[in-house]
C-alpha positions, 0 to 999 in steps of 0.5 A, a space after each residue: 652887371 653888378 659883378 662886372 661893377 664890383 670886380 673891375 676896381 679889384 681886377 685894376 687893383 690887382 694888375 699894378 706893376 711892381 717896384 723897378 729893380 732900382 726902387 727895391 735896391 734902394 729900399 733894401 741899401 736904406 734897411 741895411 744902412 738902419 740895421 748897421 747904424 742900430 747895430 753900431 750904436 748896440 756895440 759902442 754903447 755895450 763898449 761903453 758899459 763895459 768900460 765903466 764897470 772894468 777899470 783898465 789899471 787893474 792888474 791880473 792876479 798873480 798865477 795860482 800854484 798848481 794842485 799836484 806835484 810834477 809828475 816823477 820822470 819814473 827813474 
């Protein structure tokens, strides 16, 4: 009898429906729609850095002359 006592509240725990498919869709647009907005914030706040450390009118450096001489066309 005192089984029987202990395990009906385990076995009614146990048998509880799962979530609808809509409640799992929902949940998992909401975690994905987080993730995109963290990973938002991540791009533009590292642009951002970026920015600041770059100033954008600075010129590339002039071209480097090559170390070797051009190779002979063996006439």
């Amino acid at each position: 009898m005192r089984r029987a006592l202990i395990l009906l509240p385990l076995l009614l725990a146990a048998c509880h429906s799962e979530p609808a498919f809509d409640e799992r869709y929902d949940k998992a647009a909401k975690e994905i729609d987080a993730r995109a907005k963290a990973m938002d914030a991540n791009i533009a706040e590292a642009e951002k850095a970026a920015a600041a450390t770059t100033p954008e009118a600075k010129a590339l450096p002039a071209p480097a002359n090559p170390a070797n001489a051009p190779s002979s066309s063996g006439e």
